[in-house]
Residue, then its C-alpha position, 0 to 999 in steps of 0.5 A: x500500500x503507498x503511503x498518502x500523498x502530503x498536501x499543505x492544507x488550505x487554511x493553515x498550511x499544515x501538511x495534510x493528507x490527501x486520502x479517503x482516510x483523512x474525511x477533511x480532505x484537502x483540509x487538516x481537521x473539521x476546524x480548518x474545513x469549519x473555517x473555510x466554510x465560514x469565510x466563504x459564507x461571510x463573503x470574505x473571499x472575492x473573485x476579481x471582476x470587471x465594473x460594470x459599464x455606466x447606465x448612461x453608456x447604454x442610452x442614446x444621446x439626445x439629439x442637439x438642436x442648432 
C-alpha cells in the first residue's frame, strides 16, 4: 500500500493528507474545513471582476438642436 500523498492544507498550511482516510480532505481537521466554510459564507473571499459599464453608456444621446 503507498503511503498518502502530503498536501499543505488550505487554511493553515499544515501538511495534510490527501486520502479517503483523512474525511477533511484537502483540509487538516473539521476546524480548518469549519473555517473555510465560514469565510466563504461571510463573503470574505472575492473573485476579481470587471465594473460594470455606466447606465448612461447604454442610452442614446439626445439629439442637439442648432
Amino acid at each position: 500500500m503507498t503511503a498518502a500523498r502530503l498536501v499543505p492544507c488550505p487554511a493553515c498550511k499544515q501538511p495534510a493528507p490527501y486520502a479517503p482516510e483523512n474525511r477533511w480532505r484537502p483540509f487538516c481537521s473539521e476546524r480548518c474545513r469549519s473555517l473555510d466554510l465560514g469565510a466563504w459564507a461571510s463573503e470574505s473571499y472575492r473573485v476579481a471582476a470587471a465594473a460594470p459599464p455606466d447606465a448612461g453608456d447604454d442610452t442614446p444621446n439626445p439629439p442637439t438642436s442648432h
